[in-house]
N, C-alpha and C positions, 0 to 999 in steps of 0.2 A: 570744820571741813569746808574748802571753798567747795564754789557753786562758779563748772566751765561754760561760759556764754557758749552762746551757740555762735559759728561762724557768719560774718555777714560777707565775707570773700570780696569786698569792692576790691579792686585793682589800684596798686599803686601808680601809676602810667598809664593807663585806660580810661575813658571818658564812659563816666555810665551815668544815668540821671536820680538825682539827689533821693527821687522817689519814684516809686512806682515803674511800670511799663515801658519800653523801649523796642523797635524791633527796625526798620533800613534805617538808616543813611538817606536824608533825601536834600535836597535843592544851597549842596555845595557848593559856595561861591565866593572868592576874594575880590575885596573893595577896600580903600581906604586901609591900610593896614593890619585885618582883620580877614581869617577864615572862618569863614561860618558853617558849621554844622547845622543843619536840621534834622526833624527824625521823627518817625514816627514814634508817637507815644499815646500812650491811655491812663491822663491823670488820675484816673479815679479806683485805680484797681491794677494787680501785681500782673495780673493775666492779659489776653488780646483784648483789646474792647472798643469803642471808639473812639475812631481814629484823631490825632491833631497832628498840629506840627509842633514837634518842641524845639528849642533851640537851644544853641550852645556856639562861643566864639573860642577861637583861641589864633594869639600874636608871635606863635612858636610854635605852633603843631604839639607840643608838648602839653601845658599847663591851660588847663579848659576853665572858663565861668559860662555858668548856665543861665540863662539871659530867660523872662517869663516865657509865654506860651505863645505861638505866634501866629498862628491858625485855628481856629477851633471851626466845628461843623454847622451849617447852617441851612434852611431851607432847599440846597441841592443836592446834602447829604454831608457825609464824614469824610473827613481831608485823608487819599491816601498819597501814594510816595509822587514823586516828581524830581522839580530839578530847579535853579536858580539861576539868572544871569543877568550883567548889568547891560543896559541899556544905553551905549554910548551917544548913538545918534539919535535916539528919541522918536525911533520908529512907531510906537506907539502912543505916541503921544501923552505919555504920563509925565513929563519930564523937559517940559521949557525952559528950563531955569538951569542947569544940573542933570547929570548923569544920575541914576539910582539904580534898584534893584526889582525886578519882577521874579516871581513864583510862578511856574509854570505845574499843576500840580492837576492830581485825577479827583473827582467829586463821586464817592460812591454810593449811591441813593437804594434801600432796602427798602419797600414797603408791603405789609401783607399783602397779598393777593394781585399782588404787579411780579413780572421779571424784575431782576437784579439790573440796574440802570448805572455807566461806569461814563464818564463826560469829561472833559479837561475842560480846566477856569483860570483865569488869570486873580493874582494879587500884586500888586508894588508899595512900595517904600520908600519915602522922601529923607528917612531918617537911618541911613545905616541900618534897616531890617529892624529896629527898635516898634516901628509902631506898621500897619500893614493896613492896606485898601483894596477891600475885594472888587473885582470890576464887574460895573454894573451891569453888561453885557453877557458876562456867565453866562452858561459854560460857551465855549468857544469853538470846541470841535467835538461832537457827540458824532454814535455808529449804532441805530439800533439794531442790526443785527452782528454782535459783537459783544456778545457777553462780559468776555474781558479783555478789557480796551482798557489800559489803563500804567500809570511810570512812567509819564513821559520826559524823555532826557533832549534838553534845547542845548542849541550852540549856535552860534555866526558861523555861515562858510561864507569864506572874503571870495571866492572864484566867481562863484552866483550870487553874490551878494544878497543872502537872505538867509532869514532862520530854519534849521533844519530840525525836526523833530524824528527821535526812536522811539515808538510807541508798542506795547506789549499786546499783544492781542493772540490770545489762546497759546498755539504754538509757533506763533511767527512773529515778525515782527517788520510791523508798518513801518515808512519813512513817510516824511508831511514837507511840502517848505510851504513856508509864509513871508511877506514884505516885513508885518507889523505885529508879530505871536499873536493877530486877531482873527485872522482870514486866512486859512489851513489849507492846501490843495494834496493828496498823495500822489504821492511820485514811485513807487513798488513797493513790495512785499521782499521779504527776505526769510528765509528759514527751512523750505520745502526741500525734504531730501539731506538736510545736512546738519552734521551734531546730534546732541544727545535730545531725545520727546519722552525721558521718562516720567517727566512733568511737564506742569503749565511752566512757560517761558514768563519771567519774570523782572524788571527792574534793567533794560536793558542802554547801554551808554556806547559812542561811536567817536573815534578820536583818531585824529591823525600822531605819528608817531616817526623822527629820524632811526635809522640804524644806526648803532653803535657801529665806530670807524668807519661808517662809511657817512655822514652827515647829509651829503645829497641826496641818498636815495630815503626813502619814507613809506611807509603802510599803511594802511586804514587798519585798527581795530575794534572789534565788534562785541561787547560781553553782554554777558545773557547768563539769569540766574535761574534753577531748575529746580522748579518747586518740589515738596516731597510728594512720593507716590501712595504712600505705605509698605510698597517693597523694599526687598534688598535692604543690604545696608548701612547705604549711603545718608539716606533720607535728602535734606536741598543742598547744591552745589553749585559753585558758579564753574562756567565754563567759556571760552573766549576763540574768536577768528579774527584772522589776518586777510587782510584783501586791501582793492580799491574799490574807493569814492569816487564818483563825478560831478556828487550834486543832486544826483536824483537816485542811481542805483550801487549798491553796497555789493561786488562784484567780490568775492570770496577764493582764497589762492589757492593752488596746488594742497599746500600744508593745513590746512582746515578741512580737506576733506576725511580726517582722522578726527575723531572727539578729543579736544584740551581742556583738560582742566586747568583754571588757573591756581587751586589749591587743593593739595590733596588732604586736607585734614577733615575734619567734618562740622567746623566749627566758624565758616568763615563764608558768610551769606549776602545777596542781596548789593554788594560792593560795585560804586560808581566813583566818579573820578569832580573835581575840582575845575566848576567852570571861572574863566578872567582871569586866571594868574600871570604875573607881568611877563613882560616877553622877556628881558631881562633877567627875570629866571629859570623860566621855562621848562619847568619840569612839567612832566603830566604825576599831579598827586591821587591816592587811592586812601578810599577806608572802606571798611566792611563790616557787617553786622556779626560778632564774633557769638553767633547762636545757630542753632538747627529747629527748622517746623517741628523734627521728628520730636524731640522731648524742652522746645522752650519755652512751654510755657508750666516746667516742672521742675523747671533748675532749682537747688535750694539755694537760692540769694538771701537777702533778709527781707527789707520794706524794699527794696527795688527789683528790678528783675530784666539785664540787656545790657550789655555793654557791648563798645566797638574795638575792631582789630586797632592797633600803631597806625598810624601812617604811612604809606609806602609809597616811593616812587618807582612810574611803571617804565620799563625802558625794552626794548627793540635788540637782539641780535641775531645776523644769518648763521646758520647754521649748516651741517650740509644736509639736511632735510628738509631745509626752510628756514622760515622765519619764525621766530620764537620769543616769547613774552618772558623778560626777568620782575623779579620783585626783588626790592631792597628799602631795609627801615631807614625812614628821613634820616638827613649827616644831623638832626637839629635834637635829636633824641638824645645824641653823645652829652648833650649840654649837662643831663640830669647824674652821668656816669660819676661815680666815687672809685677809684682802684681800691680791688681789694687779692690780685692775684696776677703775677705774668712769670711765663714759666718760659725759654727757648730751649728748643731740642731735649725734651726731658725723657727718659725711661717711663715707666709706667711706674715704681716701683715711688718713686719723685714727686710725680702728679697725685698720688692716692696720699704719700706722707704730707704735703706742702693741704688737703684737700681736706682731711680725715675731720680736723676739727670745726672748719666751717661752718656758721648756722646762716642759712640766706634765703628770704621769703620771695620778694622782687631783683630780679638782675640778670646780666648779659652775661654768657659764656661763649667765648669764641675759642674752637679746638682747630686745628690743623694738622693732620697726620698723611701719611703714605694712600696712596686712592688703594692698595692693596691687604688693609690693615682692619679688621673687622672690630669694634669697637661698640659700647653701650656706656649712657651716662644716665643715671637714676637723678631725676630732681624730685622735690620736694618729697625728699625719703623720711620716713618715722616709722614707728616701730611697726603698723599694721599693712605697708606696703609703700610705694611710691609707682612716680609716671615714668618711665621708660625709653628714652628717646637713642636709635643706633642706627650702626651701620651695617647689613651685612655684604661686607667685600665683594663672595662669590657669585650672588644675583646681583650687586649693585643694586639695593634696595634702601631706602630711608623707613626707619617706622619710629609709629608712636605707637607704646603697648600701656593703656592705662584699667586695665583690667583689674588693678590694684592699686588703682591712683587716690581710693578716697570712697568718699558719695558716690554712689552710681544707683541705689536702691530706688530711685524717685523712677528709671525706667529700664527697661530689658535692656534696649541697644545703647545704652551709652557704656557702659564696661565691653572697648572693646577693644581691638589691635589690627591698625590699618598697615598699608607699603604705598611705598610710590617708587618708580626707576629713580636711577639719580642722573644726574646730566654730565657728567665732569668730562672736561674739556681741558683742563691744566692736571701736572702731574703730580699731585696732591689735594686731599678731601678736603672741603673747609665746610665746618656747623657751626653758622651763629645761632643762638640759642637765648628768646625771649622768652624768662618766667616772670609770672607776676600770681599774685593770690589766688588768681581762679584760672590761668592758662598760662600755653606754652606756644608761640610761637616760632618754628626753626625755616631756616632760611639756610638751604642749602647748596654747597658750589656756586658763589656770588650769585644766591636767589632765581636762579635755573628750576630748585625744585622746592617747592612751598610747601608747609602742613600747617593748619592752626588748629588748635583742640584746646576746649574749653578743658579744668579738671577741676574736683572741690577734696582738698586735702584734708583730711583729719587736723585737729590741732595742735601747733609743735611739731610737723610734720616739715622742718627745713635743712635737712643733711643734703648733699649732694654727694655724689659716687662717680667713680668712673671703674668699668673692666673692660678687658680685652679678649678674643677668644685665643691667642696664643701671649701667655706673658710678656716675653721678650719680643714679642714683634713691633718695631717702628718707635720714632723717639715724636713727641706731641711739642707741640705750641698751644699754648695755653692762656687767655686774657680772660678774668674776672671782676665784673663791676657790681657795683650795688646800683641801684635803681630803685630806691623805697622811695627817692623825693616825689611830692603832693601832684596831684594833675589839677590841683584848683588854684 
């Protein structure tokens, strides 16, 4: 009689750390042909603990090498999230010789019988982020009354030529400029009266952004992650505004006086953006921490525990409500694609026979039917259930039902079944649809409406399904890829 290992669910496509702890995304930065991931990690233990910076590179958005430890905590406390950026002109003087990389990062100092003490500190790097120099001056901009003060996201604004800083504090969120990331002045507050307070505001990032077809005009965007309450539930979510920048104040549009989420799943946290990417290219790139406060630090993983969403780039369209946030998985992910399925104008009857025998763990589903056509596709099915991802037509709703996706016994709220409106604007539905070992990412109506949800499948558990709520309704477009290639 064998003996069935227990799942370790790492992701084939997903960056999660070799060992141990993982939880934001912090001080993403391109240089030299390399994107660098950082991240909060706790090498010593599966669970939250103290904090470092771990690191991780990758020359494709795709395939990750985890590079040693880059930060550890020291006499002003434990390294929490931040941010990265390179240092062209050498305004602080680490860097006579060459351009390099500074850490802009929060120092969080616990000690009995003190308040909780939250500081921003500098580090830089002469070596591509390989070896790191805490500056001697530490911390740099401390608030003692400001409990939590802390994620600070830096960028160049060329207008006022100077650094601008978004800094987290309770449920608002500071703006700072500086000449040199040494010498901090703030310049207003932003938050009061607007979005969602059902948490501490968290990990927040500000970025200029073109509209789609119209390339002159542009936005400021503003994201903000929403810790959990213990309510409801949601538990943490990111959510995001549209406005303008001057430089000093973050001026919020018509369209953000409504709460956005940028994802409706419940798995996709803490998510900042990719500072110095050539202009040349100029996308504005995203990742996220593809977990929830609510139950992650109970996920059954194996020796690890955290992994991040794909890549995605962010992009801008008007709409006639406003302006509006798309997400779409990088064009650089296609690179890993295998065909294993393209179906045009097919029956239903077509798509289940060409489907039936399928076994697929990691990979891309791309449907296209009638926006009229109410629809369900079961991934990673086996005999004791599967994850659930549809349409229904007459709400114009997206869900994810994983109620019977797997594992769920490790907490109450994670078997569960969310919605979100959908957006569609052309006259036909499009679900790309990323699975991988332990989640499902869908990107729906060219990434209008987002869901990420983590799932933990029984073993053997890779059939794919599709149904429809009337048989004969609507003929499907159909693109299936494999996606098992390594992310190392």
């Amino acid at each position: 009689m064998s003996l069935q290992l227990k799942p370790d669910y790492r992701g084939a496509y997903h960056f999660s750390p070799s060992r141990c702890w993982m939880n934001d995304p912090n001080g993403m930065v391109y240089l030299d042909g390399e994107y660098h991931l950082f991240f909060q990690h706790h090498p010593h233990g599966d669970t939250w603990g103290p904090m470092h910076w771990g690191h991780a590179i990758t020359r494709d958005l795709v395939h990750w090498e985890e590079l040693p430890i880059a930060l550890e905590p020291d006499e002003h406390g434990t390294i929490f999230s931040g941010s990265a950026v390179v240092d062209w002109h050498n305004t602080t003087g680490f860097f006579p010789e060459k351009p390099g990389l500074v850490a802009i990062f929060t120092h969080h100092d616990e000690q009995p019988d003190r308040p909780v003490r939250q500081s921003q500190s500098l580090a830089y790097s002469h070596d591509r982020g390989r070896t790191w120099h805490k500056y001697a001056g530490n911390p740099v901009l401390t608030c003692e009354d400001r409990p939590d003060f802390r994620d600070p996201k830096v960028f160049w604004h060329e207008l006022s030529s100077r650094w601008i800083m978004v800094l987290a504090c309770g449920q608002r969120i500071a703006l700072y400029h500086s000449p040199d990331l040494k010498n901090w002045s703030e310049s207003s507050v932003f938050g009061q009266g607007i979005g969602c307070h059902d948490g501490v505001w968290e990990c927040p990032d500000l970025f200029e952004l073109p509209i789609e077809g119209a390339p002159e005009l542009s936005r400021w965007v503003m994201l903000v992650s929403i810790g959990d309450n213990g309510q409801g539930a949601e538990g943490s979510r990111p959510q995001y505004f549209t406005g303008h920048f001057d430089g000093e104040v973050f001026l919020p549009d018509e369209a953000s006086q409504q709460i956005r989420w940028l994802d409706h799943g419940r798995d996709n946290y803490a998510g900042v953006s990719w500072s110095d990417i050539p202009q040349q290219d100029g996308r504005r790139l995203y990742i996220g921490w593809m977990s929830n406060w609510r139950y992650a630090n109970q996920t059954p993983t194996g020796s690890w525990r955290g992994a991040m969403t794909i890549v995605r780039e962010l992009m801008l369209e008007m709409t006639p409500t406003g302006v509006q946030l798309l997400q779409r998985p990088v064009h650089e992910l296609a690179s890993i694609r295998q065909p294993v399925l393209r179906l045009d104008h097919a029956p239903l009857d077509q798509v289940r026979q060409a489907i039936q025998q399928l076994q697929l763990e990691s990979y891309e589903w791309i449907i296209r039917t009638g926006k009229e056509v109410s629809f369900e596709i079961q991934v990673r099915a086996g005999a004791a259930g599967c994850t659930r991802i549809g349409v229904d037509a007459d709400s114009a709703q997206l869900y994810i039902d994983r109620t019977q996706s797997g594992q769920s016994a490790f907490h109450k709220d994670f078997a569960n079944r969310h919605t979100a409106l959908l957006q569609t604007i052309q006259g036909e539905r499009e679900l790309r649809i990323l699975v991988d070992t332990a989640s499902v990412e869908v990107f729906a109506d060219q990434g209008r409406t987002v869901m990420t949800d983590l799932i933990f499948p029984e073993p053997g558990a890779n059939r794919v399904m599709l149904t429809a709520a009337q048989e004969d309704a609507g003929l499907y477009h159909i693109e299936l890829y494999d996606l098992s290639g390594s992310v190392s």
